[in-house]
N, C-alpha and C positions, 0 to 999 in steps of 0.2 A: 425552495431548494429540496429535491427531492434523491436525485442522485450524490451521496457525500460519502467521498472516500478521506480515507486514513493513512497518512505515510511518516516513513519514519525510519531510522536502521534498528536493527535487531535490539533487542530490549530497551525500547524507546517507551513505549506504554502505548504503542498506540491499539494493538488487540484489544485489550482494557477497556478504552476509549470508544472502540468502538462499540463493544459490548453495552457501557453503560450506556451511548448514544439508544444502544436498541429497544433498551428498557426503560427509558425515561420516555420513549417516543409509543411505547405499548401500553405503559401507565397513563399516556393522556388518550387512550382507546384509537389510534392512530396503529392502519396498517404496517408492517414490516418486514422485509427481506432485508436478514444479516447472511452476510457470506465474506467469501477472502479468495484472494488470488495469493499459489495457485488452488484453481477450483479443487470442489472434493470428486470431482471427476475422475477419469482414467489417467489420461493426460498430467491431471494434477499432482494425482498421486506421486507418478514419477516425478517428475520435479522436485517435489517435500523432499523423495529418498535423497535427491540432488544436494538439494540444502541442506541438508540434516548430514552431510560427509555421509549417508551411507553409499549410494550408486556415485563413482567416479565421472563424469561427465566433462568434455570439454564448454569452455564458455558459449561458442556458437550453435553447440548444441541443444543448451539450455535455452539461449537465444531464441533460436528456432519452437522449442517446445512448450514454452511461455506464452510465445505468439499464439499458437494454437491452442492452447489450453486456452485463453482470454479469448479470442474471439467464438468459439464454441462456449462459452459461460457468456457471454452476452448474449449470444445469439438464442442459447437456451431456458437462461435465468433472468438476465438483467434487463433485459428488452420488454417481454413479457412482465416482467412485475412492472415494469415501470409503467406501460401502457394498464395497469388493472389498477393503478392509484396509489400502490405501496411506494413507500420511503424505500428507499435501500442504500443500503450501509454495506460497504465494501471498504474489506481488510486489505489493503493496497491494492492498486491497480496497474496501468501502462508509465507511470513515472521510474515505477522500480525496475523496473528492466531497463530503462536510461540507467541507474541509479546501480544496480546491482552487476547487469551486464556489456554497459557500454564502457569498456575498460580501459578504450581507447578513441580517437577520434575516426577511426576509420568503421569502430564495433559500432558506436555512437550513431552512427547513419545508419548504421544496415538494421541494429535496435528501430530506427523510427519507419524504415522500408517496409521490415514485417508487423508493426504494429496501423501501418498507417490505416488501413481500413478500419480498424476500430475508434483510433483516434478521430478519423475525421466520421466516423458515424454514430458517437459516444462518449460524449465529453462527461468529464464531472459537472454538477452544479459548483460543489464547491469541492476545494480538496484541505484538511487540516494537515499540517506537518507538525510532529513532534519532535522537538530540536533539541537533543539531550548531546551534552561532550561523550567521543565513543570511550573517555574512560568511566566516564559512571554506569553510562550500558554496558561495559564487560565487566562491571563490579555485579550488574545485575544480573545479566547472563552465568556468572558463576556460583553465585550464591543461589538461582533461584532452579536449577535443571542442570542435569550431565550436560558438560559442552564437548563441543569436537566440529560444530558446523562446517561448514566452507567459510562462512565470514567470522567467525568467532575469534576474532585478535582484534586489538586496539588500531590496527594497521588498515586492516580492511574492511574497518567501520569507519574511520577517517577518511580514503579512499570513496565509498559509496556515500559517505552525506556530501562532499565536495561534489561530487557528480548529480544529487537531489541535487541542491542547490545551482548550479548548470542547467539542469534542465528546466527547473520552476523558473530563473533568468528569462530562458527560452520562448515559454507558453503563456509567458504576463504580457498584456494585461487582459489576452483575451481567453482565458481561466481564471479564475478566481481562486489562489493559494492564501491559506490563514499559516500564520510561522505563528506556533503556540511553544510556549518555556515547559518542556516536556520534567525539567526537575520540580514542578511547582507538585503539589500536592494532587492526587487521581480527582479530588471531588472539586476542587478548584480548577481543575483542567475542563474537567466535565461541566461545571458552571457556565466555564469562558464558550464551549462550543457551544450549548444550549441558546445561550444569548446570542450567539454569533446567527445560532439559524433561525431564533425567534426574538429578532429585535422589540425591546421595549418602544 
């Protein structure tokens, strides 16, 4: 398993997760590419402003600019490390855009339209999901950083894990999705993923 992304709604732990993944995986002298969607590109940048409630954006918009943000990070970073032997660790990927902007059944499709050349040229190995109730992540989101996001309510965290779980429905069994108990302790989460990629 080389390609293993993280997903999860906003202050689920999955950052975290992925981070220590990076560092237990550099401590065994094992190559690494850690990165996240969106990239730290041009592209990406705008988007962060998106999420983070600074730049207004409509949802199609964002749509659209995810797509190309992700396939420009694959095609620049993710492809390339992967073919040079590194692991790579990616802080969400193409579910979150089901997840975050398919807000409707009709968004839902056009979501998988403009991702599909990535989808079908760039799967995960594996993907973990970290499944926390969106009221413990907005306890965490407020206690841990100024909020004001776009999804920062109990409302529109409920909303986007309904729709992760749609899509992950979707893409089993031919993906391979881990649903990990995101309230459990960071080093016990971290444990279960380690063993999950390196079976006893």
């Amino acid at each position: 398993m080389k390609f293993i992304v993280f997903e999860g709604i906003d202050g689920s732990g999955k950052s975290t997760q992925a981070r220590l993944l990076a560092q237990a995986l550099q401590a065994r002298g094992l190559p690494v590419l850690a990165t996240r969607q969106p990239s730290d590109g041009a592209v990406g940048k705008v988007m962060r402003s998106a999420t983070d409630g600074i730049l207004p954006l409509e949802n199609e918009t964002m749509a659209l600019l995810v797509a190309a943000d992700r396939f420009q990070h694959v095609h620049d970073e993710i492809k390339p490390a992967l073919a040079a032997g590194k692991f790579v660790i990616c802080d969400r990927f193409y579910h979150s855009s089901f997840a975050f902007q398919g807000i409707d059944d009709g968004a839902f499709a056009r979501v998988a339209a403009y991702n599909a050349q990535v989808i079908a040229s760039q799967k995960p190995d594996i993907t973990f999901f970290l499944d926390v109730p969106p009221e413990e992540c907005m306890h965490r989101i407020t206690a841990g950083r100024n909020y004001g996001g776009r999804y920062d309510s109990v409302a529109q965290l409920t909303a986007v894990r309904a729709r992760y779980l749609q899509i992950f429905a979707q893409v089993q069994p031919e993906e391979i999705i881990c649903m990990l108990n995101g309230s459990a302790s960071k080093e016990a989460i971290a444990a279960q993923v380690l063993a999950t990629i390196f079976p006893a």
